[in-house]
N, C-alpha and C positions, 0 to 999 in steps of 0.2 A: 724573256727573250731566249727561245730555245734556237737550236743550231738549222738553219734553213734547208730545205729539202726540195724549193723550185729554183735553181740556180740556173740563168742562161734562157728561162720559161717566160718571164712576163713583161720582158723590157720592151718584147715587139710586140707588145696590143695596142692595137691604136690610140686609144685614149688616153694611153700613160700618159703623154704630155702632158696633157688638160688638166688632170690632177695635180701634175709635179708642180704645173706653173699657177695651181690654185692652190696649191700647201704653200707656196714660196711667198704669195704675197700674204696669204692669211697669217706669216710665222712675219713678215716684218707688222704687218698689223700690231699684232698680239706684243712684239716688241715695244710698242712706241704705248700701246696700254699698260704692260707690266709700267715702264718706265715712269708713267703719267702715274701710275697709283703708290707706286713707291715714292715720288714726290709729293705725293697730297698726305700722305700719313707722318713722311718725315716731318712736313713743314709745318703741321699742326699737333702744338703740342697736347691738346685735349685728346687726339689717338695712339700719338708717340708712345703715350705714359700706358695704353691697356696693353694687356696681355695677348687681348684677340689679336690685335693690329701689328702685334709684333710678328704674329705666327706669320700675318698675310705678307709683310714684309721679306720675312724669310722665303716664302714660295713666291712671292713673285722675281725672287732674285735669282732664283734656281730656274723658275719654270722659262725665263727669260733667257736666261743662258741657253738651256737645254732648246729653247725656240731658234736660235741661231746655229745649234748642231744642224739642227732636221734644216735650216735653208741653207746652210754649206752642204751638207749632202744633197741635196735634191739639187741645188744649183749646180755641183759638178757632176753629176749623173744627167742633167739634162739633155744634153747633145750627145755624150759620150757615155758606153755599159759602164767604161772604166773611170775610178777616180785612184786618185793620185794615193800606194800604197799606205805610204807616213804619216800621210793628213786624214787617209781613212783611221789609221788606230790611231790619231793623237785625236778625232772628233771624236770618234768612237767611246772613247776613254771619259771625254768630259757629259757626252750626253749618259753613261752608264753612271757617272760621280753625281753629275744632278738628278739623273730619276735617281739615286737612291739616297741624296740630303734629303726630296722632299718626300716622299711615301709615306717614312716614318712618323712626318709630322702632320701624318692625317689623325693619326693615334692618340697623339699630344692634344689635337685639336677638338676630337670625339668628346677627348676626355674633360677636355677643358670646360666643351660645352655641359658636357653631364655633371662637372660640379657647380657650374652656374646657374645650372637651374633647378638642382636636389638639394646641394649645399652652398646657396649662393654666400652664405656669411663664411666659408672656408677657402673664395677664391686669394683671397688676400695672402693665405697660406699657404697653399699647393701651386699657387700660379702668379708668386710675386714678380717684381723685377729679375733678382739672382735666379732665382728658380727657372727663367722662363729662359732667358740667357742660357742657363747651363742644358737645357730641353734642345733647344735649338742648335747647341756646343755639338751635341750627340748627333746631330743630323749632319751636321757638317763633317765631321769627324768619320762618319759610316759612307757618306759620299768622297770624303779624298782615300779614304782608305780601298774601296770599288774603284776610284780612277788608277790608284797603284798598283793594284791588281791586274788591269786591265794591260799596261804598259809594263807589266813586269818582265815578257818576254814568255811566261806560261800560256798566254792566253789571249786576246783581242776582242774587243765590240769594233764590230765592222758593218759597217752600211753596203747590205745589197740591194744594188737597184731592181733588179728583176723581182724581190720578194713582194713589194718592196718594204727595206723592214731594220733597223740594226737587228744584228744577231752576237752569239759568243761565237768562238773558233777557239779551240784546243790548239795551238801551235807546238805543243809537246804530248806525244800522245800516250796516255792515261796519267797525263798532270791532275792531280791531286788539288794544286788551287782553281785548276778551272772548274773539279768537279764541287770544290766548295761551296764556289762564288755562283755556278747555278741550282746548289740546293739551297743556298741562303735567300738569293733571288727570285727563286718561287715562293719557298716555304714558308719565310721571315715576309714577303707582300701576301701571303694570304692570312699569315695569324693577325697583320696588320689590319685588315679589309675584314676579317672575322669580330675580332676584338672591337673595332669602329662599328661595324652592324649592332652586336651589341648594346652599345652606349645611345645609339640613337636609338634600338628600339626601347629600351628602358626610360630614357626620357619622355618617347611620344606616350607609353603607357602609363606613365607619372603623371604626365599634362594631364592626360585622360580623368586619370583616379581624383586627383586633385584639382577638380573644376572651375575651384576659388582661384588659383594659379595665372589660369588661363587668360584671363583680363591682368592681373597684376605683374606677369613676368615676360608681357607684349613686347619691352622693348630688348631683349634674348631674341625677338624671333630672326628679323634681319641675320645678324651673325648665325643662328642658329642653320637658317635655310641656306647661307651662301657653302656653310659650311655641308652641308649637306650636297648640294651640288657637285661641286669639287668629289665629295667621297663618292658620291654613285658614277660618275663619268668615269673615275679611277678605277673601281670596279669592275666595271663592266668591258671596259677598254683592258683591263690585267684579264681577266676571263679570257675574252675572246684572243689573247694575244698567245697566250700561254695553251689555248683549246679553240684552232681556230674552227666555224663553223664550216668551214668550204673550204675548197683548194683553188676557186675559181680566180682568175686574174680581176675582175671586180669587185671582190671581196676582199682580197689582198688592198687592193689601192683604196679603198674606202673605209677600211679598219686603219689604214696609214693618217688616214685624212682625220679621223677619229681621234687618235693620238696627237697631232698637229693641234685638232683645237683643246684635247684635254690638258693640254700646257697652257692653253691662253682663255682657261674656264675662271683665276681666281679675280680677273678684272672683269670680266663680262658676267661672273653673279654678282660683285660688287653692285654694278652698275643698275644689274634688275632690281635687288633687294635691299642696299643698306646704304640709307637715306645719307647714312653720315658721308661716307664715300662720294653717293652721286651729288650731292648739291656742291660739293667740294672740286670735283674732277675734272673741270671744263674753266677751271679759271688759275690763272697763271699764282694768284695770291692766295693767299690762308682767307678764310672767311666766313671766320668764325663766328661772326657777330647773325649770320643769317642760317649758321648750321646748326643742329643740333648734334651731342655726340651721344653713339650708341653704347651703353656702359657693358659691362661682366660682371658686374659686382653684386646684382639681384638686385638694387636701388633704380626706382627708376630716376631719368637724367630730361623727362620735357620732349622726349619725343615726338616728332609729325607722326600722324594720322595715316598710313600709307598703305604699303605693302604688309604691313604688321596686322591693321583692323581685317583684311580678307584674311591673313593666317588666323586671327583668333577667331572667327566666323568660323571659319573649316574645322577648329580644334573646337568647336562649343559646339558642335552640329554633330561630330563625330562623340564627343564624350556624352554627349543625350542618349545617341544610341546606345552604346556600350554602358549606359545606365541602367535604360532599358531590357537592354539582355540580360542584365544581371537581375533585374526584377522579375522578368517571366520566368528564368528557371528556378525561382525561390519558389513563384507561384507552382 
């Protein structure tokens, strides 16, 4: 979130409404999904107890919150350029606290999946109960400390509607926390997004190498690919936010919208890819008797047939080739 440069430019393009009042109802959406997924995983204890499910619990409690900043701002921007000073930096504050409890925990999650499917006999280890608690301690702990920041009086995240965008503001100028708080806020989300590329590419190149795998560690793919999702939309929305492509006022508004849903991305991959979630999420009880659950632990746990059988199709078609390659340059 750098310091915005179209102040007073984009509030009169026609179509801002249309957007504002289609971020407002996509962020209660996404509200009532986060809410619904965090109730399917509490209530069943065969989820409660993994590691994975824990991560998704903690993002969807953040990305939840942070979906109620962006429809308080957009809802007092609607009619009016101006929103109310106090409430702009006390929202401001909480959506800078949650985007930055949950970023880190894409890293947590990267990694998680890379020792689930290298060293699935060491998840017990690096990703028990305490362990996973104290990971997720550190997210929380890096986002209240961004929201005190924020409210300290050196600095501010404030929602302009014309960008439209939050940004920082320097309220004291050449404060020293503000310039912190935006080198740690670039630098700390790219080593984040760096580090996560990574992990995922080394897994898909392990799948590859290790063929036998590929049918054996099917039921990894679900969490693996939701997981995936989440990191590329994050990606790619921290890229273009930080380096926008354009200065154009529909570029602006459609990178906002971008963001809007990469908050409401870990219930809507849930739902595509992991069986355990979806059979779960449309029914008011636990039901477990008709679900299966998706494990971490590299054992498999009785899996449906699903979305996993076309991932291993794609990872057995791809690791043929890259067989083959490696045979012709011998030849």
């Amino acid at each position: 979130m750098e310091n915005g440069t179209r102040v007073g430019v984009g509030y009169e393009w026609p179509y801002r409404k249309a957007f504002f009042i289609f971020n407002i109802l996509a962020g209660f959406l996404f509200v009532i999904l986060h809410t619904q997924m965090i109730l399917v995983i509490m209530r069943s204890h065969s989820l409660r107890k993994l590691a994975g499910y824990h991560f998704m619990v903690h993002s969807s409690v953040v990305d939840l919150i942070n979906s109620i900043t962006q429809i308080v701002a957009q809802l007092c921007t609607l009619e009016s350029y101006e929103m109310n000073p106090i409430l702009n930096e006390v929202n401001g504050a909480i959506f800078q606290g949650t985007w930055a409890a949950d970023y880190p925990m894409i890293l947590f999650v990267a990694i998680n999946r890379l020792v689930a499917v290298v060293l699935p006999f060491k998840v017990a280890t690096f990703f028990g109960e305490s362990w996973t608690k104290f990971y997720i301690s550190i997210c929380i702990v890096f986002g209240v400390l961004n929201t005190a920041a924020c409210l300290s009086g050196d600095m501010a995240c404030i929602w302009t509607a014309s960008i439209p965008s939050f940004q920082f503001i320097a309220k004291i100028k050449n404060s020293a926390l503000s310039t912190i708080v935006n080198f740690v806020d670039f630098w700390f989300a790219e080593f984040v997004i760096l580090c996560s590329t990574a992990c995922y590419v080394i897994i898909f190149v392990y799948l590859l190498r290790k063929r036998r795998l590929i049918a054996s560690s099917r039921h990894e793919f679900p969490l693996l690919f939701h997981s995936c999702c989440i990191f590329g939309v994050t990606g790619i929305s921290l890229y273009l936010w930080h380096r926008p492509a354009s200065d154009s006022d529909l570029y602006h508004q459609v990178l906002q919208t971008a963001i809007v849903i990469r908050f409401g991305m870990p219930p809507l991959a849930a739902l595509l890819v992991n069986e355990s979630i979806r059979c779960r999420f449309f029914h008011m009880k636990e039901v477990s008797g008709r679900c299966h659950t998706l494990t971490i632990s590299g054992r498999d746990s009785g899996v449906r047939k699903g979305t996993d059988r076309f991932v291993v199709s794609v990872l057995a078609i791809a690791s043929s080739l890259f067989t083959k390659g490696q045979e012709s340059e011998r030849v």
